[in-house]
C-alpha positions, 0 to 999 in steps of 0.5 A: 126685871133688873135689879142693879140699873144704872141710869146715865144723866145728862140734864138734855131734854132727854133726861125724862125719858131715860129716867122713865126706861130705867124705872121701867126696867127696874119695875118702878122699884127706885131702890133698885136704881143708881143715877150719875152725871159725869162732868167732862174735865174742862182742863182737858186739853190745855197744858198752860197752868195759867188757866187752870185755875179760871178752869177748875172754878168752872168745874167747881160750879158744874159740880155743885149745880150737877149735884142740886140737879141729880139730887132733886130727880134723886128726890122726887123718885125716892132714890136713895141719896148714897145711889147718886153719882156726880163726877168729873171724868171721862163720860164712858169711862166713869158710868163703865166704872159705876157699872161694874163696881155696883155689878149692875146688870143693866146701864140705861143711857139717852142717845141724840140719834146722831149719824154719820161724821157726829157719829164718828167722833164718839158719842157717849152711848157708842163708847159704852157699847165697847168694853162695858160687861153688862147690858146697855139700853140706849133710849132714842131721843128725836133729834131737835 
């Protein structure tokens, strides 16, 4: 059994099934468990200062609806309200940096099951499985 688990959430119709692995490996212990969402910068890219603002607006309102949703799973499965993580960020980057500041054992993560060119462009899993120093379980959702 682990005892630090981070759970990565995407709000796809895959959450479920990494919620339910990672309370599996936590052996259903919600306190055991730690969940982040991480909102990709929508600015990134993009030098001109005149959209910054219409962009911060739409990172503004993916942040609160990020946290109303990861606070309603964090709810219904007992999860302490301090063991949530709603940031914006490099995905890989951000759920490493939460890993490795917890010193979680374990980082539990959804994967589209993508091959090939979708493959090649870095999903959020495959990026993980480089520089992350505790293990990763990757939770296989059918692709739709």
């Amino acid at each position: 059994m682990y005892q630090k688990i981070v759970a990565a959430l995407d709000f796809s119709e895959n959450n479920a099934q990494v919620l339910s692995s990672a309370l599996k490996l936590a052996n259903n212990n919600a306190s055991n468990l730690h969940l982040i969402h991480v909102v990709q910068p929508i600015t990134e890219g993009y030098a001109l200062n005149v959209y910054s603002k219409n962009f911060l607006a739409i990172e503004e309102e993916a942040l609160e609806s990020a946290t109303e949703q990861l606070s309603k799973i964090a709810e219904a499965e007992k999860i302490p309200s301090d063991q949530i993580r709603i940031i914006v960020g490099d995905r890989a980057g951000e759920i490493r940096k939460l890993a490795e500041e917890i010193d979680a054992e374990v980082i539990v993560i959804g994967s589209h099951g993508y091959s090939g060119q979708k493959r090649l462009l870095g999903a959020t899993a495959n990026k993980l499985l480089h520089g992350a120093k505790c293990d990763i379980l990757t939770v296989h959702a059918s692709e739709i």
